[in-house]
C-alpha positions as CSV (number, residue, x, y, z in Angstrom):
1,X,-8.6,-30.2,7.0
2,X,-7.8,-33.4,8.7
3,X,-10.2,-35.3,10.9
4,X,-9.0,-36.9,14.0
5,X,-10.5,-39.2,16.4
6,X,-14.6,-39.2,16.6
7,X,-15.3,-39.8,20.2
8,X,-18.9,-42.1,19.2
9,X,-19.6,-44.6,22.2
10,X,-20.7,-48.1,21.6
11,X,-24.0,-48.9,20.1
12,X,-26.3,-52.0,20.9
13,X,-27.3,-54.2,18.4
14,X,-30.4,-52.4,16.5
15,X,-28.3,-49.1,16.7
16,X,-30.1,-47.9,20.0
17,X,-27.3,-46.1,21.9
18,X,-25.7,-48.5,25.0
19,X,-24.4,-45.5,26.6
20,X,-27.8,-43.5,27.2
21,X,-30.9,-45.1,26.3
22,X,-34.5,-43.9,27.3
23,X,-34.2,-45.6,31.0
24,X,-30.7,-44.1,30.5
25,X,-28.8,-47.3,30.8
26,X,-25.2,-46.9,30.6
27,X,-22.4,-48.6,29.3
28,X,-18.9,-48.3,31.1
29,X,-16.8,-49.9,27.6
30,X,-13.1,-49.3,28.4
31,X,-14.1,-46.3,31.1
32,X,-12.7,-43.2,32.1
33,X,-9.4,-43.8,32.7
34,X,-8.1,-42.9,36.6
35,X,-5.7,-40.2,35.2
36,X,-8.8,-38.6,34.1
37,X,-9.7,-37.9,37.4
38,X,-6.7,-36.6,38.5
39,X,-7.0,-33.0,36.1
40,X,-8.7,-31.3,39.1
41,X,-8.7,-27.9,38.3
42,X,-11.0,-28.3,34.6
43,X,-12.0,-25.2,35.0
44,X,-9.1,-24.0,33.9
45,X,-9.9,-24.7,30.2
46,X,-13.0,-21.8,30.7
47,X,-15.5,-24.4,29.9
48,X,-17.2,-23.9,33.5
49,X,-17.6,-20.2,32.7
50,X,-18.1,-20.0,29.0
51,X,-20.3,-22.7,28.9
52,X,-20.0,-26.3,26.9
53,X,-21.1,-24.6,23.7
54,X,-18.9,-24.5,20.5
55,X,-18.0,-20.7,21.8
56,X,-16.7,-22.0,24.6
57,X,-14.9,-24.8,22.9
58,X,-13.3,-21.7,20.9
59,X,-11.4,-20.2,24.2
60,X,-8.1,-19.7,23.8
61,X,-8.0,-20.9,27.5
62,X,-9.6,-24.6,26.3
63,X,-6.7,-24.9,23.9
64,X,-4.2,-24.7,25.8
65,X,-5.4,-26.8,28.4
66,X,-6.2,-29.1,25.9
67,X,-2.9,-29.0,24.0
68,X,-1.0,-29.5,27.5
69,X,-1.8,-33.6,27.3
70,X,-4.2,-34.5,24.1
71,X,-4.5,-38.0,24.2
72,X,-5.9,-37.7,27.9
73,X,-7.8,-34.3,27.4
74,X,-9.3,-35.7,24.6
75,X,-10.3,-39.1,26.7
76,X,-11.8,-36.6,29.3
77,X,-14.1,-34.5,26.9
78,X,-15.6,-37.5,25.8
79,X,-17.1,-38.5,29.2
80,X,-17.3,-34.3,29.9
81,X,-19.6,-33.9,26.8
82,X,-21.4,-37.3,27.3
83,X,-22.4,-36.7,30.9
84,X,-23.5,-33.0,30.1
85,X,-25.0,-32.6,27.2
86,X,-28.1,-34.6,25.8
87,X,-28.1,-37.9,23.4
88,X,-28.0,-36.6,19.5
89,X,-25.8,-33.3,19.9
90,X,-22.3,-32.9,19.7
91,X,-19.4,-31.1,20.4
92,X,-16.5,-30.4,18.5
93,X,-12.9,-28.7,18.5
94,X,-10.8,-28.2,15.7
95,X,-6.6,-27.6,16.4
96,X,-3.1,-28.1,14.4
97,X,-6.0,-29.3,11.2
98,X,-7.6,-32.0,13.5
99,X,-10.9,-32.2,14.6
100,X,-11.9,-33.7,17.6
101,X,-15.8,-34.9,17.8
102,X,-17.6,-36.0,21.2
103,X,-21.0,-36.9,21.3
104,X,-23.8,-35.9,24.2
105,X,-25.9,-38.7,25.9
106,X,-27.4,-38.0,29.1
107,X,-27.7,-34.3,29.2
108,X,-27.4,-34.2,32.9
109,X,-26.1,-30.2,32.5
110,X,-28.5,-28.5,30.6
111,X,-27.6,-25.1,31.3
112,X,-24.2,-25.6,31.1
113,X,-24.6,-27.4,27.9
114,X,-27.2,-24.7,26.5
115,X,-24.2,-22.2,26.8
116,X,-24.2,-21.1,30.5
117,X,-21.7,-20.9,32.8
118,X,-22.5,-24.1,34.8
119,X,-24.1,-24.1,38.1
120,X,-22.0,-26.0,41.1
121,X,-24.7,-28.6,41.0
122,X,-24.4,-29.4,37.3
123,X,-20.7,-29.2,38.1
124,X,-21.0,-31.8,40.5
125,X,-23.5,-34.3,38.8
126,X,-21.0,-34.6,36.1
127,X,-17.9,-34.8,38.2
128,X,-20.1,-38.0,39.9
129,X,-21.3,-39.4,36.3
130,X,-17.8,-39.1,35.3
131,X,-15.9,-40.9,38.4
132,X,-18.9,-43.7,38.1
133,X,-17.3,-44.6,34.8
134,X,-13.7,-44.8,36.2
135,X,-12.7,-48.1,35.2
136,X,-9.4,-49.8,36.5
137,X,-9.5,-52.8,34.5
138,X,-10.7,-51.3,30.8
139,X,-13.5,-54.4,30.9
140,X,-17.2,-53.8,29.5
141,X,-19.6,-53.9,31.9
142,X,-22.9,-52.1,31.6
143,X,-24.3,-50.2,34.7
144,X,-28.1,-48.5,35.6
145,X,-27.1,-44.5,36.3
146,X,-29.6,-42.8,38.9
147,X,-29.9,-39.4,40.7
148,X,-30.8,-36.1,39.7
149,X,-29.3,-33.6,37.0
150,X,-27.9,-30.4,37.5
151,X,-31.5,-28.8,37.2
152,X,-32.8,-31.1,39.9
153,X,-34.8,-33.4,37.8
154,X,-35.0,-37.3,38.1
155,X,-32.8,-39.4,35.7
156,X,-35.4,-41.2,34.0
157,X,-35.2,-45.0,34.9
158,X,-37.9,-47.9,34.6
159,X,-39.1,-50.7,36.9
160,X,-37.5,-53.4,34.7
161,X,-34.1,-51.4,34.6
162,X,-34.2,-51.8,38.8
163,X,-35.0,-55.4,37.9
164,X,-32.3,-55.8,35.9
165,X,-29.5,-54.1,37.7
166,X,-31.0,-55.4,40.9
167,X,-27.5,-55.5,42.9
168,X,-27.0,-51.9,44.5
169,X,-23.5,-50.5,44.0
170,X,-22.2,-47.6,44.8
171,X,-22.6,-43.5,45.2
172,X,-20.3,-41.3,42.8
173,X,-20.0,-37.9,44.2
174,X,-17.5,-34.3,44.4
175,X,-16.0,-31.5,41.7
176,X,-13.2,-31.8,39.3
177,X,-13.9,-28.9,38.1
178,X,-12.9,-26.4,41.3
179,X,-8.8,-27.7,41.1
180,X,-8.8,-28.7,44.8
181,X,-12.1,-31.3,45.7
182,X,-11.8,-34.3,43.0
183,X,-14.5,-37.3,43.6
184,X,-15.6,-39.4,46.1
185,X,-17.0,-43.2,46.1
186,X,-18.7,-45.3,48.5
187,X,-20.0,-48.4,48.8
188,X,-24.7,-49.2,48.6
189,X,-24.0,-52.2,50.3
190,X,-22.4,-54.5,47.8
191,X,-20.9,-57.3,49.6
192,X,-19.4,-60.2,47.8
193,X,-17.9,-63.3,48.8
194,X,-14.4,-64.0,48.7
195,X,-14.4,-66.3,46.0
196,X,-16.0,-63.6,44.1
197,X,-15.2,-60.3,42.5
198,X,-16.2,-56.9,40.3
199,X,-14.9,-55.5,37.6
200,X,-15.6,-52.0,39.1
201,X,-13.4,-51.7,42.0
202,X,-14.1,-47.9,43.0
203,X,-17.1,-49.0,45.4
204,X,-16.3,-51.8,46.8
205,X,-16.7,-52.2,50.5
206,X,-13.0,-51.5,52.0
207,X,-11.4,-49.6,54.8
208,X,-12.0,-45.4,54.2
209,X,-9.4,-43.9,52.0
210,X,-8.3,-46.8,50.7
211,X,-6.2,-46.4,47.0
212,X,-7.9,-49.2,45.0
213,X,-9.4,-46.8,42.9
214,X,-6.6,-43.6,43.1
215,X,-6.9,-40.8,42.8
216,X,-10.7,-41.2,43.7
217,X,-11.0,-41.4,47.3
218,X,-13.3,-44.0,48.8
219,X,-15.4,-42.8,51.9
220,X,-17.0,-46.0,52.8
221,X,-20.9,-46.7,53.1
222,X,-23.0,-44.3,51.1
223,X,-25.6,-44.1,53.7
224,X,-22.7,-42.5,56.3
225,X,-23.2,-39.3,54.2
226,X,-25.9,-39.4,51.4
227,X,-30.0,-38.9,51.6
228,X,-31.6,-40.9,49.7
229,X,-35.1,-39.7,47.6
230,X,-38.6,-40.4,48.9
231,X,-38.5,-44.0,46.8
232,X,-35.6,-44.8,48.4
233,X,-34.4,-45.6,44.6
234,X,-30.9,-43.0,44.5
235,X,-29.1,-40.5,46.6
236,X,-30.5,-36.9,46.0
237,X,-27.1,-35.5,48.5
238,X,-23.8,-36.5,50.0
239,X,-22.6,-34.3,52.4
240,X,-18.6,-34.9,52.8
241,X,-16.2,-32.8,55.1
242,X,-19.0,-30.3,55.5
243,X,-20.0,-29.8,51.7
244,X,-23.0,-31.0,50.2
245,X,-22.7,-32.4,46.9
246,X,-25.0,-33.7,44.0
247,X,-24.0,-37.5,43.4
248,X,-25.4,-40.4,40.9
249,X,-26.0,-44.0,41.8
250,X,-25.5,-46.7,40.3
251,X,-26.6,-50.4,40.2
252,X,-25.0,-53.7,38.5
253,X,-26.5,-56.6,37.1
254,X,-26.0,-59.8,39.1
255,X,-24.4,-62.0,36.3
256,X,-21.7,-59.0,36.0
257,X,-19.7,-60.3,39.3
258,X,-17.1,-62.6,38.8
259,X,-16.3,-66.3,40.6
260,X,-13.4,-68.2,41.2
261,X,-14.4,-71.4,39.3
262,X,-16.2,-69.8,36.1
263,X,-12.6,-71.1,34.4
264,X,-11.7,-68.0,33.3
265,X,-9.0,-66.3,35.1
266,X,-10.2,-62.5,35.6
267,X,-8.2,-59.2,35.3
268,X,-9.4,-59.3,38.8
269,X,-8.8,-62.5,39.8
270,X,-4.8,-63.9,40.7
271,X,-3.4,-66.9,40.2
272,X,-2.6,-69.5,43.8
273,X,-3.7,-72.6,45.3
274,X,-6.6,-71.1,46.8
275,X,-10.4,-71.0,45.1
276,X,-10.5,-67.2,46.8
277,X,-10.6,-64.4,43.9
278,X,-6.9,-63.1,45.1
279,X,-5.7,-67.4,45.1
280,X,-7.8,-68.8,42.5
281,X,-6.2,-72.3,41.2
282,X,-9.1,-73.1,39.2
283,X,-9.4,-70.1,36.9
284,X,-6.1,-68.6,37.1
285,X,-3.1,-72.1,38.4
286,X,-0.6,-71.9,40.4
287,X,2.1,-69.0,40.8
């Protein structure tokens, strides 16, 4: 039997896991990419009834949803099985003599990962873990992950992880799994100058609905429609056109923006007479 691609997420140096260590720092490494989050309607492969167990890997429902686009199906398991199921199991499917491997890291589903059908809530904490690591420019950028799991417990963090990724980012919240919500992001008050800019573009502060991150829809300030905990650390609920949902948070390290000027022209940066990130003459010339 042949053995196709390993879904393994990058490793720090030491062979602690980047993606998922104790304080559950995460690393974004290429990202989800945005056609990930556009296959509303993942309940279709069974997983959300049969639960994210090898039986329910087995459906014949999951292979045909799977078979329907591979490359991308097999992009989405990865962040599916990292988000739910906890660091050192995995999960695997075998099709056609290949045998697809993903690995679990932050267990925020432990029901559905244990073999349940999944509750909405651990439904929705990994539809949010999943649109936080939406990335539109494939660049490595490592981010601090906060909230609650589908069981209602606190995603472990530390004090010198909220030193570290000091700069508030943005609120990740909604279903992909229902075939008609998809995922919502907002802005925790990030503001940059306009000489600088982010490699994550999905909660940057912009007008409502705005499509720089499509088919994720961007509602604005978090604090228009989240609660945050009694620390005042994450958002424990959004509440968005009337439903309540179960989001993550999610912080940055300061030395992770970009600035015109640093001579390196950015994917996010554009070339001009300007020293603006969109007209940046230092980094990037003229056009």
């Amino acid at each position: 039997m042949g053995c196709g691609p390993a879904e393994g997420l990058p490793e720090e140096t030491g062979g602690q896991e980047e993606w998922g260590s104790t304080a559950q720092k995460v690393i974004v490494g290429n990202g989800l990419s945005l056609n990930g989050l556009s296959l509303n309607g993942l309940s279709l492969n069974g997983l959300s009834l049969n639960g994210l167990s090898l039986n329910g890997l087995a459906t014949s429902s999951f292979d045909s949803w799977f078979q329907g686009d591979p490359t991308v199906r097999n992009e989405v398991m990865k962040y599916v099985v990292a988000c739910a199921v906890p660091s050192g199991q995995t999960r695997s499917y075998t099709s056609g003599g290949t045998t697809y491997t993903w690995n679990g890291v932050l267990g925020l589903a432990p029901g559905w990962a244990s073999g349940s059908a999944a509750t909405t809530a651990e439904l929705q904490v990994v539809s949010g873990c999943m649109a936080a690591h939406a990335n539109k420019f494939g660049i490595h950028v490592t981010i601090s992950l906060l909230g609650l799991d589908g069981a209602g417990n606190t995603i472990t963090y530390t004090t010198q992880e909220l030193s570290d990724y000091s700069t508030k980012e943005a609120c990740f919240f909604g279903n992909l799994f229902d075939g008609s919500t998809g995922v919502f992001g907002g802005n925790d008050g990030l503001s940059l100058t306009s000489s600088q800019s982010s490699p994550r573009v999905c909660g940057l502060a912009g007008s409502p609905n705005a499509s720089q991150c499509t088919p994720m829809t961007y509602v604005g300030s978090c604090s228009n429609y989240c609660t945050r905990d009694a620390t005042n650390t994450f958002y424990t609920s959004c509440t968005y056109n009337g439903v309540t949902y179960r989001p993550v948070t999610t912080r940055m390290k300061p030395s992770d923006f970009y600035s015109c000027g640093d001579g390196t022209c950015q994917a996010t940066e554009s070339c001009g007479t300007g020293t603006t990130a969109k007209s940046c003459l230092a980094d990037c010339g003229t056009c």
